[in-house]
PDB file of the backbone (N, CA, C, O) and the ligand in Angstrom, with CONECT records:
HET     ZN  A 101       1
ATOM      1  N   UNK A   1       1.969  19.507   6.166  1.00  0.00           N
ATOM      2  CA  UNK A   1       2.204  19.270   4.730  1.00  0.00           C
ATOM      3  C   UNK A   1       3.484  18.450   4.534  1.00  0.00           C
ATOM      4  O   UNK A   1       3.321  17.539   3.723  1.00  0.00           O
ATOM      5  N   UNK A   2       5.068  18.552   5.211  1.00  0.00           N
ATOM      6  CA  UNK A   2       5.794  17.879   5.011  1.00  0.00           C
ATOM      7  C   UNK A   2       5.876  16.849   5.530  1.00  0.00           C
ATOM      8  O   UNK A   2       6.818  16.106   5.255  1.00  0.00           O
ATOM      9  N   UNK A   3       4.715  16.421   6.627  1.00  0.00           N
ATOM     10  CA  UNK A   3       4.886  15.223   7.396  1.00  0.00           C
ATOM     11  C   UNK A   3       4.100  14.301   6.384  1.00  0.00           C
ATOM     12  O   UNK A   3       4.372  13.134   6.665  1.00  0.00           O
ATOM     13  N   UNK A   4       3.292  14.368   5.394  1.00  0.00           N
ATOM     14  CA  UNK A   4       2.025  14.067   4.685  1.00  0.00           C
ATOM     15  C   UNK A   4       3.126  13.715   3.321  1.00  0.00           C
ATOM     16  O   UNK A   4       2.865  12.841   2.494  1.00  0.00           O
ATOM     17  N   UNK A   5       3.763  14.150   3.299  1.00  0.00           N
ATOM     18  CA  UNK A   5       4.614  14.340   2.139  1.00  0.00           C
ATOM     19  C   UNK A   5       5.886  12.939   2.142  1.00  0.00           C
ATOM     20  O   UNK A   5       6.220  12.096   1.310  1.00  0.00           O
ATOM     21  N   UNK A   6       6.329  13.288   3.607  1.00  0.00           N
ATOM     22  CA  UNK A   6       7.377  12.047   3.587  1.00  0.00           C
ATOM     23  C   UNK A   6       6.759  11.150   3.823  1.00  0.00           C
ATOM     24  O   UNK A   6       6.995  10.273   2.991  1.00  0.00           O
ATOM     25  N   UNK A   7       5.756  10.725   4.833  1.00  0.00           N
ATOM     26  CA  UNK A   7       4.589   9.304   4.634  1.00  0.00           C
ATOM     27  C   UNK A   7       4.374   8.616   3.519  1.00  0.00           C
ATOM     28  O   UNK A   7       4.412   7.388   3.601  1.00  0.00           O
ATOM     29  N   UNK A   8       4.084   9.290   2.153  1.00  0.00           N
ATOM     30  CA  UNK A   8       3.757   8.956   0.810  1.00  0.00           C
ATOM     31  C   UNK A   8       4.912   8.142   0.414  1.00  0.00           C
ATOM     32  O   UNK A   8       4.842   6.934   0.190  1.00  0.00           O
ATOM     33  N   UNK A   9       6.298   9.067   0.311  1.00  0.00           N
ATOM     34  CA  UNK A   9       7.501   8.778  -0.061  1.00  0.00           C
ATOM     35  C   UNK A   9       7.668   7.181   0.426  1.00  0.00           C
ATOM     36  O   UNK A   9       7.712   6.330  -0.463  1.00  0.00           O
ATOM     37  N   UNK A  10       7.769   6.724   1.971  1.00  0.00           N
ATOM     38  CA  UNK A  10       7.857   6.476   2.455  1.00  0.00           C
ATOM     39  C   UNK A  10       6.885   4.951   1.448  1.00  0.00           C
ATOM     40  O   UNK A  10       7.341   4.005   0.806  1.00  0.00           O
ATOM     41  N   UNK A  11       5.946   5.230   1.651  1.00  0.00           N
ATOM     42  CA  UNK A  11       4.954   3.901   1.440  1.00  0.00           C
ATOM     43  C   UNK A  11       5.124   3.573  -0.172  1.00  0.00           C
ATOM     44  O   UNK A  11       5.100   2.352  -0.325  1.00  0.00           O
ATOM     45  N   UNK A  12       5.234   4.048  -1.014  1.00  0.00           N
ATOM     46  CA  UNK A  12       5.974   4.006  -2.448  1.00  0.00           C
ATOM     47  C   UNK A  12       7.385   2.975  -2.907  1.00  0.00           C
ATOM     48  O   UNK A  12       7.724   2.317  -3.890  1.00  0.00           O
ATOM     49  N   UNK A  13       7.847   3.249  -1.753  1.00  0.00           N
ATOM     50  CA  UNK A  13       9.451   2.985  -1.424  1.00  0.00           C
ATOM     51  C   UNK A  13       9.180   1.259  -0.610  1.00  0.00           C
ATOM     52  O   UNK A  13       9.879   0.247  -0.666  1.00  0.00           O
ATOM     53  N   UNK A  14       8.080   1.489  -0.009  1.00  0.00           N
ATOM     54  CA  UNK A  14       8.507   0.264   1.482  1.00  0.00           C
ATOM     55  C   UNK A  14       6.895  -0.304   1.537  1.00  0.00           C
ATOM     56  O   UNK A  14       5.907   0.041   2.185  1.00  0.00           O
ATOM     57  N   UNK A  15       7.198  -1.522   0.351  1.00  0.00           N
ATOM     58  CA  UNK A  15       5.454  -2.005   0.095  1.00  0.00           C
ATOM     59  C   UNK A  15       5.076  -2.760   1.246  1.00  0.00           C
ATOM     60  O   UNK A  15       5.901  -3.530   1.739  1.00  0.00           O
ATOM     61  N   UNK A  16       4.270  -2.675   1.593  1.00  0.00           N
ATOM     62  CA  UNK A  16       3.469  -3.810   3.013  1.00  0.00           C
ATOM     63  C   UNK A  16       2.198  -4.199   2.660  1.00  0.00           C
ATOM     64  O   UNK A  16       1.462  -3.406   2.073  1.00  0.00           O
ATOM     65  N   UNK A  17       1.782  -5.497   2.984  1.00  0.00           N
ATOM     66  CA  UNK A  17       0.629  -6.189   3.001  1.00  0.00           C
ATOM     67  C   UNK A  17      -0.627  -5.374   3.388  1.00  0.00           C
ATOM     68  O   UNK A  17      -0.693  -4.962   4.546  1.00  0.00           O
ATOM     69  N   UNK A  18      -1.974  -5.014   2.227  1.00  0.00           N
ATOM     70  CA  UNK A  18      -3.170  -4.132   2.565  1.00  0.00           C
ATOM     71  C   UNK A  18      -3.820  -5.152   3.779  1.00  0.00           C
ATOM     72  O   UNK A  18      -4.608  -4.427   4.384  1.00  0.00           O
ATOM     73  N   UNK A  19      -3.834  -6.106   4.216  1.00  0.00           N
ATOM     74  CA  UNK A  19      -4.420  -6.929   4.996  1.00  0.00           C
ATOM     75  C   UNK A  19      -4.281  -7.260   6.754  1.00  0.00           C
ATOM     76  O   UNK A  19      -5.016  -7.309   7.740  1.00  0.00           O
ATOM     77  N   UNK A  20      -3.040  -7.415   6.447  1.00  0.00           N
ATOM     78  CA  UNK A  20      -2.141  -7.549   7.904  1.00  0.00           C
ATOM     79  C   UNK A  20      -1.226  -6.216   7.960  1.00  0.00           C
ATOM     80  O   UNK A  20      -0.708  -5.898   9.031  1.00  0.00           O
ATOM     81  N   UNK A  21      -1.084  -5.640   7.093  1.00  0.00           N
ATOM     82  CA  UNK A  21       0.100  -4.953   7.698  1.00  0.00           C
ATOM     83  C   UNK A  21       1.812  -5.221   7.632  1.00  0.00           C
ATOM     84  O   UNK A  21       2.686  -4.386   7.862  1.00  0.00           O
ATOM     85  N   UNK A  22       1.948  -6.343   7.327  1.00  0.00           N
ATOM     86  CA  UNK A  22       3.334  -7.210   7.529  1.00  0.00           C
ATOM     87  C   UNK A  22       4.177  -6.529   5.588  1.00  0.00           C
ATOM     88  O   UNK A  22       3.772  -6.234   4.464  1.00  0.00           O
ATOM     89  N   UNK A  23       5.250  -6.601   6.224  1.00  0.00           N
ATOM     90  CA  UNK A  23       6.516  -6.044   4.923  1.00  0.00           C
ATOM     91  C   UNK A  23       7.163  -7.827   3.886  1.00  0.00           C
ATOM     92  O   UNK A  23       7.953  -8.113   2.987  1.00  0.00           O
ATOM     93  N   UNK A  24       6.197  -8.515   4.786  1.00  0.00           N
ATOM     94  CA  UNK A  24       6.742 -10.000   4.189  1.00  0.00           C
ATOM     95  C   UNK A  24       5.836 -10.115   2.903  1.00  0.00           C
ATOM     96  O   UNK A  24       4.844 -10.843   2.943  1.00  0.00           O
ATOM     97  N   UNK A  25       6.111  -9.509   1.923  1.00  0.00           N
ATOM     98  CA  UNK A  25       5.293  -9.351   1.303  1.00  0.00           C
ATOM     99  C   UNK A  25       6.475  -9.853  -0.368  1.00  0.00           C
ATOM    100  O   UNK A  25       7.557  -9.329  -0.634  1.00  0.00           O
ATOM    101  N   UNK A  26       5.980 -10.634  -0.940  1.00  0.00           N
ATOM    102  CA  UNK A  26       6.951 -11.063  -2.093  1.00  0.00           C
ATOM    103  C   UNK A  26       6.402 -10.402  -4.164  1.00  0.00           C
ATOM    104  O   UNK A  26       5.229 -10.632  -4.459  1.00  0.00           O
ATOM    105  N   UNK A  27       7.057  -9.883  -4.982  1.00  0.00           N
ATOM    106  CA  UNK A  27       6.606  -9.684  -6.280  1.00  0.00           C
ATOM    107  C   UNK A  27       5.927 -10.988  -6.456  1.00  0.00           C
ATOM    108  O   UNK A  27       6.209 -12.025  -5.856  1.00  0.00           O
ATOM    109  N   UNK A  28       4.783 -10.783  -7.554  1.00  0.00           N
ATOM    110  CA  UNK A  28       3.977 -11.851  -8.250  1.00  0.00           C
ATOM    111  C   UNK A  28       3.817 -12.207  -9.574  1.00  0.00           C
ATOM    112  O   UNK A  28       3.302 -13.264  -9.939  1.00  0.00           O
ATOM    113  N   UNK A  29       4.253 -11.337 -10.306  1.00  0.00           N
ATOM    114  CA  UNK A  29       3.869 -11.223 -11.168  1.00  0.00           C
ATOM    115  C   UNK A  29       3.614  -9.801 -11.970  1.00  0.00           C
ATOM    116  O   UNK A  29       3.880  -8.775 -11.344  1.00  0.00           O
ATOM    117  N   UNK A  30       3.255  -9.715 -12.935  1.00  0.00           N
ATOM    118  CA  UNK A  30       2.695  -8.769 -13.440  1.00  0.00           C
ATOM    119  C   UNK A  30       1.129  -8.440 -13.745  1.00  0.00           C
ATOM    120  O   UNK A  30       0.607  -9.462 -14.190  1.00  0.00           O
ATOM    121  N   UNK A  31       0.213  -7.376 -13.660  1.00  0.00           N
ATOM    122  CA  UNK A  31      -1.360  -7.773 -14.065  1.00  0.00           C
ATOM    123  C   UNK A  31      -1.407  -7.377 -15.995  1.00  0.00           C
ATOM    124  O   UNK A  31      -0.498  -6.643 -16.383  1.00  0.00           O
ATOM    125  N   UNK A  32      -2.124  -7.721 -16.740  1.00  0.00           N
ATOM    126  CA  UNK A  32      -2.546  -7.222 -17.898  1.00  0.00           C
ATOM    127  C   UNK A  32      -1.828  -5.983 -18.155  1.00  0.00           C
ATOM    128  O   UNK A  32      -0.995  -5.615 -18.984  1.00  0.00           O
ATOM    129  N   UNK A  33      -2.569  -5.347 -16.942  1.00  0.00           N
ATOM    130  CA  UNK A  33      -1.807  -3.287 -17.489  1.00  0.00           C
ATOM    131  C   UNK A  33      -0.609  -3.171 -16.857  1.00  0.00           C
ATOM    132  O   UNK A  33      -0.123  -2.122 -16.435  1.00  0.00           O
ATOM    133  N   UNK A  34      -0.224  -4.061 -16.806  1.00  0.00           N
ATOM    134  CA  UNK A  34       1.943  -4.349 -16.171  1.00  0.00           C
ATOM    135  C   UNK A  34       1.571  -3.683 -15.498  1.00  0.00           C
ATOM    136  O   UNK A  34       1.259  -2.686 -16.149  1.00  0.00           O
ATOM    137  N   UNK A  35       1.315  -3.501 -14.264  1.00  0.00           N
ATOM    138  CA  UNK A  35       1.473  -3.612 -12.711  1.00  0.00           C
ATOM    139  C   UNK A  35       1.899  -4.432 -12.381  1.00  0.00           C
ATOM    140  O   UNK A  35       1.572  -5.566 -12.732  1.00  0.00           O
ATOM    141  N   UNK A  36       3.048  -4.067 -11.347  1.00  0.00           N
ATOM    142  CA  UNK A  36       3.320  -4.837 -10.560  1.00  0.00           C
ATOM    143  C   UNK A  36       2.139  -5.350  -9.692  1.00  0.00           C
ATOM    144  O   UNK A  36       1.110  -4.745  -9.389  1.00  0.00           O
ATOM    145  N   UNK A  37       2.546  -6.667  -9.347  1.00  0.00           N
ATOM    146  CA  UNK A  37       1.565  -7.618  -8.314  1.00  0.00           C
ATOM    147  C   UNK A  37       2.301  -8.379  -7.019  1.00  0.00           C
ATOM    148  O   UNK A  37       3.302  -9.072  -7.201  1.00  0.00           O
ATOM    149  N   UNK A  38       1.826  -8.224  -5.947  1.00  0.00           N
ATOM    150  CA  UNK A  38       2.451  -8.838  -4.441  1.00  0.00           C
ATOM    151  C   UNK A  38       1.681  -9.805  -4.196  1.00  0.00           C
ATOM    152  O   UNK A  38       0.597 -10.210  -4.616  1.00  0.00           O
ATOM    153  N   UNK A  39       2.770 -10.242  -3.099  1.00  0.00           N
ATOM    154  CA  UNK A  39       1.697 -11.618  -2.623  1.00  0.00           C
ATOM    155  C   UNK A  39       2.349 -11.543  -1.185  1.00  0.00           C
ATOM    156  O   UNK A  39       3.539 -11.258  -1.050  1.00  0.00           O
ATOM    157  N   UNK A  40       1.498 -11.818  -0.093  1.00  0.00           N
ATOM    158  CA  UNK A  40       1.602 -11.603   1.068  1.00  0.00           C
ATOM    159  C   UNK A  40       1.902 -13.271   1.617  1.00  0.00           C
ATOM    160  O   UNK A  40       1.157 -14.249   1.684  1.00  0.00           O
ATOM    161  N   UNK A  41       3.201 -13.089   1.926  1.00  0.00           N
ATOM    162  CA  UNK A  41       3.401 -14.844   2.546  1.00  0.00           C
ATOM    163  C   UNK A  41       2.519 -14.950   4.034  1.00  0.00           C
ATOM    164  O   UNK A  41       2.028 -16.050   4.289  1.00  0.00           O
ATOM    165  N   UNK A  42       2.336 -13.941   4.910  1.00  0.00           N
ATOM    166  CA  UNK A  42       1.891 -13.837   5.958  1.00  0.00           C
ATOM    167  C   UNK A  42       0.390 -14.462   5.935  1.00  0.00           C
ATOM    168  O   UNK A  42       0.131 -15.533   6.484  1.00  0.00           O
ATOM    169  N   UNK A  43      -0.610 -13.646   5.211  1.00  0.00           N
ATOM    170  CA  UNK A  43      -1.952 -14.257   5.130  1.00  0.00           C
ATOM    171  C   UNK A  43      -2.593 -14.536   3.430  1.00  0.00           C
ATOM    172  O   UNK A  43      -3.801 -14.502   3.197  1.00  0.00           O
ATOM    173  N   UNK A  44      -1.633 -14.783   2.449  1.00  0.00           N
ATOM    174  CA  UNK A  44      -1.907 -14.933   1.343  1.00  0.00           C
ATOM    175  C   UNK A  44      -2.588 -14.337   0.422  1.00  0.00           C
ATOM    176  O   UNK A  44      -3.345 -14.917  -0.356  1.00  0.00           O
ATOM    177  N   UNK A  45      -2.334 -12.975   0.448  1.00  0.00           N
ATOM    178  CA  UNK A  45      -3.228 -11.946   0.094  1.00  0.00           C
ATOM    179  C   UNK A  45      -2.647 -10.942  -1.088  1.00  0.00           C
ATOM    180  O   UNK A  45      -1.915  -9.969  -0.910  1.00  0.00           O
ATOM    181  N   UNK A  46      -3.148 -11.418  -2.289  1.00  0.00           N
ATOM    182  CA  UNK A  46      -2.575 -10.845  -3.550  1.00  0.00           C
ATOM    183  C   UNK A  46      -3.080  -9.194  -3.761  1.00  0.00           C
ATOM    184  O   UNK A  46      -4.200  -8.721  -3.568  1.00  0.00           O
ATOM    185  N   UNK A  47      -1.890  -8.551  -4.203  1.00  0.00           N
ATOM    186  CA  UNK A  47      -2.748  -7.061  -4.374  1.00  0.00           C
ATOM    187  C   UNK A  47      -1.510  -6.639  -5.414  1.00  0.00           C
ATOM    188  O   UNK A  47      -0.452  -7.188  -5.719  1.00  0.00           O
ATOM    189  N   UNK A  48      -2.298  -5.131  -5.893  1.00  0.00           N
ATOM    190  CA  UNK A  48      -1.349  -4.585  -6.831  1.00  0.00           C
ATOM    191  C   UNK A  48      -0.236  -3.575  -6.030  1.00  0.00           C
ATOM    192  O   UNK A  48      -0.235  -3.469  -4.804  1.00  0.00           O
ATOM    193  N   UNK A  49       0.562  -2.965  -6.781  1.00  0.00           N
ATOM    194  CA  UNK A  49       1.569  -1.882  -6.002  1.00  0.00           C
ATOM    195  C   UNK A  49       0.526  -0.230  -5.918  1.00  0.00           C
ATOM    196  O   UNK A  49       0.269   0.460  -4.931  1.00  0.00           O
ATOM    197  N   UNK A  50       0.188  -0.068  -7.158  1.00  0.00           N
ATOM    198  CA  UNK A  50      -0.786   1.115  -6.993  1.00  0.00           C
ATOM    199  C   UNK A  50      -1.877   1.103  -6.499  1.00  0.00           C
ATOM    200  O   UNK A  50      -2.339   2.211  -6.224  1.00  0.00           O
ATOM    201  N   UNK A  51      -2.486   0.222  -6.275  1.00  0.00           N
ATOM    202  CA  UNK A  51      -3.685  -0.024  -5.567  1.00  0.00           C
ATOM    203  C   UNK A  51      -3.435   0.177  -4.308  1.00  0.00           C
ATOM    204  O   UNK A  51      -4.284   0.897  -3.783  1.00  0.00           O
ATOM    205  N   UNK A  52      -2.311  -0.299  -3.369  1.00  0.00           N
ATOM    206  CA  UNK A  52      -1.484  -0.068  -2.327  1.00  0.00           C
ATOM    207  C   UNK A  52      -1.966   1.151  -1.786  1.00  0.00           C
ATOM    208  O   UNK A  52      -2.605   1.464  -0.782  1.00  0.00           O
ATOM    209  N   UNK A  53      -1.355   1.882  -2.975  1.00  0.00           N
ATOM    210  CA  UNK A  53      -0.729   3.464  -2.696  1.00  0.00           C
ATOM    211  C   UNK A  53      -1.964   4.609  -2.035  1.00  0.00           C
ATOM    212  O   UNK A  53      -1.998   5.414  -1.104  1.00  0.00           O
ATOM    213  N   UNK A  54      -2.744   4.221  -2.927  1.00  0.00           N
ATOM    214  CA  UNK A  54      -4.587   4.698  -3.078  1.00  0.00           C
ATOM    215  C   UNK A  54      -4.811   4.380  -2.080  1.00  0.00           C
ATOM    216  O   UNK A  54      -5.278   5.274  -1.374  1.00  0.00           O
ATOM    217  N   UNK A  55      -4.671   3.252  -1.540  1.00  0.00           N
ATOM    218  CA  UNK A  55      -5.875   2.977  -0.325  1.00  0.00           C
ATOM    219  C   UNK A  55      -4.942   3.586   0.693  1.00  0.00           C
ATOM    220  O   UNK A  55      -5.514   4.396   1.423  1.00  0.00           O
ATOM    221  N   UNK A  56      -3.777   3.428   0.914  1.00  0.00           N
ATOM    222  CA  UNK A  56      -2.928   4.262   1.718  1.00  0.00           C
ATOM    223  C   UNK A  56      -3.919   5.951   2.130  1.00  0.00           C
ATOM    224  O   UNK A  56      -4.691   6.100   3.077  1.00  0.00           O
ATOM    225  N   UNK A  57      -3.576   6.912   1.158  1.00  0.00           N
ATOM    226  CA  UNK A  57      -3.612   7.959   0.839  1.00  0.00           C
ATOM    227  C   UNK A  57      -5.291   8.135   1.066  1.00  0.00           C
ATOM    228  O   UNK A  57      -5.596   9.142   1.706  1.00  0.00           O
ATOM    229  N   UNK A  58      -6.416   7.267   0.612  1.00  0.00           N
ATOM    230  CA  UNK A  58      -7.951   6.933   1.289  1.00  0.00           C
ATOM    231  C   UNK A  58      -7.663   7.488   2.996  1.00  0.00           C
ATOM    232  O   UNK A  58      -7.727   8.587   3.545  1.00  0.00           O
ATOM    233  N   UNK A  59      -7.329   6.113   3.448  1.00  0.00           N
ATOM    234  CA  UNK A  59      -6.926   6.297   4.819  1.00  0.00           C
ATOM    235  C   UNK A  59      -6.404   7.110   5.484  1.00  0.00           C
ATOM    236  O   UNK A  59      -6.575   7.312   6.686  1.00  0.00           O
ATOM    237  N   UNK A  60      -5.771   7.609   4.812  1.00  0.00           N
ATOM    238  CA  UNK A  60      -5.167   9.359   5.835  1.00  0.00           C
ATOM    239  C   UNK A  60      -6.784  10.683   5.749  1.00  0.00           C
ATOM    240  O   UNK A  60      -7.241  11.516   6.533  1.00  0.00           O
ATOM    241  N   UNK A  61      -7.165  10.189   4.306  1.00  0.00           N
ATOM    242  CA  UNK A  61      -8.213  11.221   4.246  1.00  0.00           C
ATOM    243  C   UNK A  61      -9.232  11.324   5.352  1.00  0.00           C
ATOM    244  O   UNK A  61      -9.859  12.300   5.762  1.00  0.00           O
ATOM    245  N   UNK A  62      -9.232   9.479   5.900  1.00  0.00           N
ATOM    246  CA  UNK A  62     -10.630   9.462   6.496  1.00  0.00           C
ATOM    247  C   UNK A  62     -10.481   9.525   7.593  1.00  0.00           C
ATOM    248  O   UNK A  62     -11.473   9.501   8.323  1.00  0.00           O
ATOM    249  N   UNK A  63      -8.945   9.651   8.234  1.00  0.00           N
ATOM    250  CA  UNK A  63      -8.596   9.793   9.724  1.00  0.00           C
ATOM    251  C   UNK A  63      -8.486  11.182   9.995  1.00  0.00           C
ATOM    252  O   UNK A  63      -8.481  11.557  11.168  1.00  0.00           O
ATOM    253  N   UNK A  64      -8.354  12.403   8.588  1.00  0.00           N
ATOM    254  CA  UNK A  64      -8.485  13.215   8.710  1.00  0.00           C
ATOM    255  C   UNK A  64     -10.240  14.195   9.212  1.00  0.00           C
ATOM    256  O   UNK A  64     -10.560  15.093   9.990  1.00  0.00           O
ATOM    257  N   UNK A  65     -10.782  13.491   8.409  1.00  0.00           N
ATOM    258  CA  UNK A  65     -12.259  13.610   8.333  1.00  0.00           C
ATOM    259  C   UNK A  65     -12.199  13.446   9.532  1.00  0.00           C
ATOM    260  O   UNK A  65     -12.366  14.591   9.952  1.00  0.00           O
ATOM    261  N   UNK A  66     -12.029  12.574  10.694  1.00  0.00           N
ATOM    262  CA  UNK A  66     -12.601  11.846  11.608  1.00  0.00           C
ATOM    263  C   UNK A  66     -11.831  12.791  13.061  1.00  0.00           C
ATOM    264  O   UNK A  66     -12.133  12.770  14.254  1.00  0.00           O
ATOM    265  N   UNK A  67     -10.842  13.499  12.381  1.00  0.00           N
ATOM    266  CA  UNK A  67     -10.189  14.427  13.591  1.00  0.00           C
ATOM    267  C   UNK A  67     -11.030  16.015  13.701  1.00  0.00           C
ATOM    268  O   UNK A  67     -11.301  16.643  14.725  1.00  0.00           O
ATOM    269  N   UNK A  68     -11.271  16.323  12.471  1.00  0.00           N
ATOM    270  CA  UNK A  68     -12.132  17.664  12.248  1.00  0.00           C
ATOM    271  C   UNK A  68     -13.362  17.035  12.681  1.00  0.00           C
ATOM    272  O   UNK A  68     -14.411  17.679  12.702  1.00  0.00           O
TER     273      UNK A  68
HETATM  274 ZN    ZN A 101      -0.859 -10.047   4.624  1.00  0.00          ZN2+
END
């Protein structure tokens, strides 16, 4: 539970590219519903900050699934 806990913190804090992986990742803008928006200098790959977060938090679920 606390390892699950600081991970989150962690990815909230320290945005990285959904694509590559890479922290070279620059603000874009804003979307309609003011989100923040990134842009990945690495492979040019626009995404939101909360959208980020979600697919993050997806991915732990399904590595969990995949250990049980
Ligand atoms: Zn990228």
């Amino acid at each position: 539970m606390n390892k699950n806990t600081t991970s989150c913190f962690r990815v909230s804090d320290d945005i990285f590219c959904l694509r590559c992986k890479e922290k070279n990742v620059v603000k874009n803008g804003r979307t309609k519903n003011n989100k923040q928006q990134y842009y990945c200098k690495i492979c040019s790959y626009r995404f939101i900050e909360n959208y980020t977060y979600q697919a993050y938090k997806a991915d732990i679920n399904q590595n969990i699934i995949q250990l049980t």
